[in-house]
N, C-alpha and C positions, 0 to 999 in steps of 0.2 A: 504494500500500500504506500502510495507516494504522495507526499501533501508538500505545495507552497504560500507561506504566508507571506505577499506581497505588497510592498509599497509601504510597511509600517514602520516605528519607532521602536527598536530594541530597546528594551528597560532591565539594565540587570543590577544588581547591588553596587556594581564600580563603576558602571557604563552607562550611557545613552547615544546610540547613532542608529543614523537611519541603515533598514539594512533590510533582506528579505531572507527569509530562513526557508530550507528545505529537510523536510522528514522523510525519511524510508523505515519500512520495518520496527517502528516503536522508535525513532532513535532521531535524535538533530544529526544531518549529516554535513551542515556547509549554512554558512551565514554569510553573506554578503550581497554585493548588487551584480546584476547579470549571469545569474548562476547558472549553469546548463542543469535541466532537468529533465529525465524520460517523458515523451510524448504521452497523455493523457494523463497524467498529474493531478488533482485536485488543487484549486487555486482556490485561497481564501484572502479578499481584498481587503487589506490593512490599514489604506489610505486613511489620515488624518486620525489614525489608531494607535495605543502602545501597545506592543509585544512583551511579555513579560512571563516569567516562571511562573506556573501555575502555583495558589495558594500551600500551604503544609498546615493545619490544621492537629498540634501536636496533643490537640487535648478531646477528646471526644469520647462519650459513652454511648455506642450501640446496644439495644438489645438487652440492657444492664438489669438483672434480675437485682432489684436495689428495694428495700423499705416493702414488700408482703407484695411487688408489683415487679411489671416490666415494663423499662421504658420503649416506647412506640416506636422509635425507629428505628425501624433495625439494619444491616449492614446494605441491605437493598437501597432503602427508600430512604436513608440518611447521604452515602454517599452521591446516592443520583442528587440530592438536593446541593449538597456541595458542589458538584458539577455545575448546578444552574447558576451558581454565586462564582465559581470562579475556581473554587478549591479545590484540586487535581487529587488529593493525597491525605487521610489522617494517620494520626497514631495512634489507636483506641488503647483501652486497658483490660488486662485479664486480672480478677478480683478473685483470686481464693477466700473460699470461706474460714474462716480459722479450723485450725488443724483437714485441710484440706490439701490433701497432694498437689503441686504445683501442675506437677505437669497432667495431669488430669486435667487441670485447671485449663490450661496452656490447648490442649486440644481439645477442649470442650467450645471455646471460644474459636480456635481457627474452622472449627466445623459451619459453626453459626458464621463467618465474614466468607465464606465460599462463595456468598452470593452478593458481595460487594463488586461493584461497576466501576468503580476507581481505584488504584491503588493505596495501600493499607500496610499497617507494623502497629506492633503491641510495646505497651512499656508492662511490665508485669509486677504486679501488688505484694506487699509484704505483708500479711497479716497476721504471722504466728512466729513461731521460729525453733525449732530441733535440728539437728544433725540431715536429717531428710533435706530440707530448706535449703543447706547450705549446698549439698550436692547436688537441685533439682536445679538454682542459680549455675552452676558450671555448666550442667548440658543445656541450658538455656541461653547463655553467651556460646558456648561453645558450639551447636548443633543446630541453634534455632534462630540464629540473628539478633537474639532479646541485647542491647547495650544498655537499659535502663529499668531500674526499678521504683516501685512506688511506695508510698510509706504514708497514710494517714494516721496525724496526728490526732484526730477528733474521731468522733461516733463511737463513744465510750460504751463496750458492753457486746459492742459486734465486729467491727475491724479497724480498732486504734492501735497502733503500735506506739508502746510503749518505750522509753528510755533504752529500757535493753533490748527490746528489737532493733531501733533503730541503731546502738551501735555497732551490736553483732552483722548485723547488713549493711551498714555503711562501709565497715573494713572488709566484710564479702565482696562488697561491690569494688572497692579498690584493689582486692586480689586479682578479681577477675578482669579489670577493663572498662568495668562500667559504671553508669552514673547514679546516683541513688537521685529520685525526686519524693519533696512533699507538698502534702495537703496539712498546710499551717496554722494548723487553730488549738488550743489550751482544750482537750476534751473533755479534761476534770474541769474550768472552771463554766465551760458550756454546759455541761452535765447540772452542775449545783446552779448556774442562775436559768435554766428551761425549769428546774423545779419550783423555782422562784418567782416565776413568772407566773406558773400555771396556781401556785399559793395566793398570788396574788388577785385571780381570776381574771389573767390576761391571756387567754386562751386560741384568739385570732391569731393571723397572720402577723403583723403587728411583735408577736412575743417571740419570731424569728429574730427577726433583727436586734430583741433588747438586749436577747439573750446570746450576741453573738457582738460586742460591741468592740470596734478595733483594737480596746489591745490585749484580747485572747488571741487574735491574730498575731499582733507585733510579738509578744511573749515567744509561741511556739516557735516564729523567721528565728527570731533571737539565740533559742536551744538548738535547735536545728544547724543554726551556722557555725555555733561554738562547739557542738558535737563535730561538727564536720570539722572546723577547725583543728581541733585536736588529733583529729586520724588523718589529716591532710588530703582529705578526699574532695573533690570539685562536687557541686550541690547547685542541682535545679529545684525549683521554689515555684509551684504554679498558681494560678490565679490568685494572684497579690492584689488585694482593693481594696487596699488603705497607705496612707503617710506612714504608721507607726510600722508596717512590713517593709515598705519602699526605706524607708531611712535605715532600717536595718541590713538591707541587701546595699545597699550605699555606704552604708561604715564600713563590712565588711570588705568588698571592692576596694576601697580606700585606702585599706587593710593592707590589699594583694592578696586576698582570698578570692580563689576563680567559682563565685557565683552569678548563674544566671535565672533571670527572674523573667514568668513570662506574665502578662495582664490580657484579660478578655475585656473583646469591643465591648461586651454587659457594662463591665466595672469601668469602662470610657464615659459611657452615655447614658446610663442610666440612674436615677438616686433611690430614696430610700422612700420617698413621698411614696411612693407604687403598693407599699405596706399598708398605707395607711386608707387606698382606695375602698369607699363605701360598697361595693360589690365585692364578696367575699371570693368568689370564681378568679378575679383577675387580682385580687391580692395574693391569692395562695399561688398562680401561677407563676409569680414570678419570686416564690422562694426557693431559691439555692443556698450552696455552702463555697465560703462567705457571703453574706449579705449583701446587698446591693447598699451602698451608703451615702451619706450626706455629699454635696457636689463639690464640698473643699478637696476631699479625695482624690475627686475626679481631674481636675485640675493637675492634682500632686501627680497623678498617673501618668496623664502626656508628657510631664516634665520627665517622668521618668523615663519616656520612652526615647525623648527628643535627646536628652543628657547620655542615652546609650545602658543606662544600670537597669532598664527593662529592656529585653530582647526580645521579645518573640509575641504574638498576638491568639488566641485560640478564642475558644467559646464555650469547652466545657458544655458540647452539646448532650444534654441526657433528657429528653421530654416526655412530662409527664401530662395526659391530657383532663378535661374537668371531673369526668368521672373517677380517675385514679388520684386527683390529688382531694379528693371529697375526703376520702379518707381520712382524712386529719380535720374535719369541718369543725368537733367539738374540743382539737388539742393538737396546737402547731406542728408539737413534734412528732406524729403522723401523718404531714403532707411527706408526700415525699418528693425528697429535693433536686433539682434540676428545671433548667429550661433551656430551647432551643439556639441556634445562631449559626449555625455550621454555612445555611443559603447565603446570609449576610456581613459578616465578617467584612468581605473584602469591601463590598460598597460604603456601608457606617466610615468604614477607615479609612477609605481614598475622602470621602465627601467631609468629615469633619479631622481630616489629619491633612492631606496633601492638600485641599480648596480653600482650606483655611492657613494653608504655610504651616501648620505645626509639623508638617514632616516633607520632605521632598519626595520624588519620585522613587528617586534611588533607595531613601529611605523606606518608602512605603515597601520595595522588592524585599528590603530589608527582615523588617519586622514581619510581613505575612508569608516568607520562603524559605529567602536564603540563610535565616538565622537560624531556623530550624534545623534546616538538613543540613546545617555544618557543628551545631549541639549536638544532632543525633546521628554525627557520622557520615552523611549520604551525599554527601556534598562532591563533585558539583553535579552525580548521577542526577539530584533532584536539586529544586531552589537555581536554577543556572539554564538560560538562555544560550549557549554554546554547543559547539561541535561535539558529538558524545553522548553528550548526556538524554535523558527520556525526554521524550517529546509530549510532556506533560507540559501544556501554553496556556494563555488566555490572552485573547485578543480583547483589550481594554478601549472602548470609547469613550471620553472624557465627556465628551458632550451630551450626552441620554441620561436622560432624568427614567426614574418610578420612581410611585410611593408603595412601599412595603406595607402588605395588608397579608394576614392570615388567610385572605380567600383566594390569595392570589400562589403562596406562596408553595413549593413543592417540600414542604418538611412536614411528616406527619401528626400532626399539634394543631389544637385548636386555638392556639393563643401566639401571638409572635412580640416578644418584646420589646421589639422596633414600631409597634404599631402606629399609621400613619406618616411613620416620616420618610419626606421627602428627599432621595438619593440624587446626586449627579456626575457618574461616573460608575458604569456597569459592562458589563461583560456582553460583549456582542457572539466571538464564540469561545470555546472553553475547547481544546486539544487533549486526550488522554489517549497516551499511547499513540500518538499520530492518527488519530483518528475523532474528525469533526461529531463532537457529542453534546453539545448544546451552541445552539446558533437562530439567535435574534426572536431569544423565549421560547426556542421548542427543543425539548430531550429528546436525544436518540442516544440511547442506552441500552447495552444487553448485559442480562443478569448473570453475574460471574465473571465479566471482562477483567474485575480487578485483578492486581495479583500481591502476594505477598511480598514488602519489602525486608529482606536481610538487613540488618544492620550491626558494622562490623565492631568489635570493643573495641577501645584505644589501645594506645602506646604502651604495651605493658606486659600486656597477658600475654599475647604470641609470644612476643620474648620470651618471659617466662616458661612458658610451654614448649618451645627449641631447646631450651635451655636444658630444659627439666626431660626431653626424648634425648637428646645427646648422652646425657649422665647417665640415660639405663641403657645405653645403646651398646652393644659387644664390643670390646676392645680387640684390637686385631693385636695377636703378640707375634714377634721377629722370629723367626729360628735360625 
């Protein structure tokens, strides 16, 4: 299959020139002007467009059997949504249940994303810790591409890792290569103020937020960096959405400790007012963990992004629809938590990050690609506009406006947390695998095109591993 994207504006993390790209076979084979290409080609006209790496989308929840439910979209109808937003690529998570074999885990999950339309990788959850654990972590760097682990600090009682999970895993993950990520919240003191809250008969949506107030956030960034500290391991820090997280991944940094922080367009655009909406349906819909919060945050966030001590952009897509977050109608802490974004990501961030000057272009490549696939190894296979690499595109028109409406949008959720606002700067088509899959609002998608991404450990463990086959390798003796 042979595709030319003509006439557009390459947009990569370092570059901007006009140029026209040619794909064959899943892959960019040649960028420039005049390029010889095989007779019947597919041409897609780029004029007055930017060409740029398809999104990476490093945080998402398919399919997520979370809170007595399952979230709605699953590896089908979440990534085709991506696709129509621009985003070529996630990294979903596989969650053991405590004392749950990983790798159980591990292909329980890859069964269920078989039927993902765009390419896909796992970060994979810590939530117990034996002897087992440690050697399911080796054949999972070693056999299965996993270079990252996960680690929530909160949801005390079901999969918090505690102080000594997270050490024991931290120094696992630096044996191996890989990078340990958390989910940063004080579990114990969310634990005692949701009981606090419900004593006090604040029982709505509303007692999400009270009960989660930034600095059970900043606290946990804080233990987390100085655990990591300690064992000199590199530490990803996901959806940061507050000052008191941000200024801690900024000391550390400061420091010369290699932390990277990623922030969701939610925790950009959104506040906390959403809580407090007189319709209990659209209050409960948009509780997550962390909490959406007051707009001083929000503000702190872009600095962050713009200053470089935030990396990376995701959404933490996990959606739950009105019927399953009813659930929790008479007691917060039964909604269960998540909401959508995976469609919209890239447009919220070109139209209130690059139209507003708080980011440039190159920047915007930045934060929604290339930052990612070079965090998680895959660089410049993914995030990179270039000869080589997957011919995962999007052909970006600055000019086209929509307003984002849940009736409109392809993510399976009845609520969209963008609702009403006006975009300008959308995806005309979307490239996966060199092949035209969404173009000017219409999917063509087939079920299972995605494929699993390998991702390799760092600097370290191979070494280690040559090292350690050498040492039991026969020695030849002279005669």
């Amino acid at each position: 299959m042979s595709l030319l994207i003509k006439g557009g504006t390459v947009v990569n993390a370092e570059e901007t020139k006009l140029a026209d790209v040619y794909c064959e076979n899943g892959v960019i084979q040649a960028i420039g002007t005049d390029l010889e290409v095989p007779p019947g080609a597919e041409v897609v006209d780029a004029t007055g467009q930017y060409v740029m790496p398809g999104g990476i989308d490093p945080h998402t929840h398919m399919q997520l059997p979370f809170m007595g439910t399952v979230a709605s979209d699953d590896f089908y109808s979440g990534t085709a949504a991506g696709l129509a937003g621009g985003t070529t690529m996630i990294i979903d998570f596989v969650i053991p249940a405590p004392g749950e074999n990983l790798m159980d885990a591990f292909h329980k999950w890859r069964e269920w994303s078989e039927k993902a339309v765009s390419d896909y990788s796992f970060h994979v959850a810590i939530t117990w810790w034996d002897d087992t654990v440690s050697a399911d972590m080796e054949t999972l760097v070693r056999d299965h591409g996993v270079n990252s682990f996960k680690h929530f600090m909160a949801y005390k009682n079901a999969i918090m890792a505690n102080d000594e999970i997270l050490v024991n895993s931290f120094s696992r993950s630096l044996e191996l290569g890989a990078i340990p990520t958390v989910h940063a919240e004080n579990g114990e003191l969310v634990f005692r103020l949701q009981q606090e809250m419900m004593d006090r008969g604040i029982t709505g949506p509303e007692g999400h937020a009270l009960s989660r107030p930034p600095e059970v956030e900043g606290e946990a960034v804080n233990r987390a960096l100085r655990i990591a500290e300690v064992l000199n391991v590199p530490v990803y820090v996901v959806h940061n959405s507050c000052s008191q997280a941000l200024d801690e991944i900024t000391r550390a940094r400061n420091e010369g400790q290699r932390v990277f922080g990623e922030v969701l367009a939610g925790h950009l655009l959104v506040n906390d007012g959403v809580y407090r909406n007189e319709d209990w349906e659209l209050a409960a819909a948009h509780v997550m963990s962390p909490p959406f919060r007051e707009s001083k945050h929000q503000e702190a966030l872009w600095k962050g992004l713009q200053s470089g001590n935030l990396h990376t952009t995701a959404t933490d897509h996990c959606c739950f629809c009105a019927e399953q977050k009813a659930a929790g109608k008479d007691d917060f802490r039964a909604i269960p938590n998540g909401t959508g974004g995976v469609e919209n990501r890239m447009e919220v961030l070109w139209t209130h990050g690059v139209n507003t000057g708080r980011l440039t272009m190159n920047e915007f490549v930045k934060v929604t690609s290339t930052n990612a696939a070079q965090i998680f190894n895959i660089h410049p296979r993914k995030g990179s506009v270039s000869a080589g690499a997957d011919a995962d595109i999007v052909v970006w028109d600055p000019n086209a406006k929509k307003t984002i409406s849940a009736k409109t949008h392809h993510q399976n959720v009845d609520v969209n947390i963008f609702e009403g606002m006006e975009v300008t700067g959308i995806p005309s088509h979307t490239i996966s695998a060199g092949k035209v899959v969404y173009k000017h609002g219409k999917l063509n998608v087939e079920r299972g095109a995605g494929k699993y991404v390998d991702r390799p450990p760092f600097a370290g463990y191979y070494e280690a591993l040559n090292k350690q086959t050498k040492a039991n390798a026969p020695v030849a003796v002279k005669r």
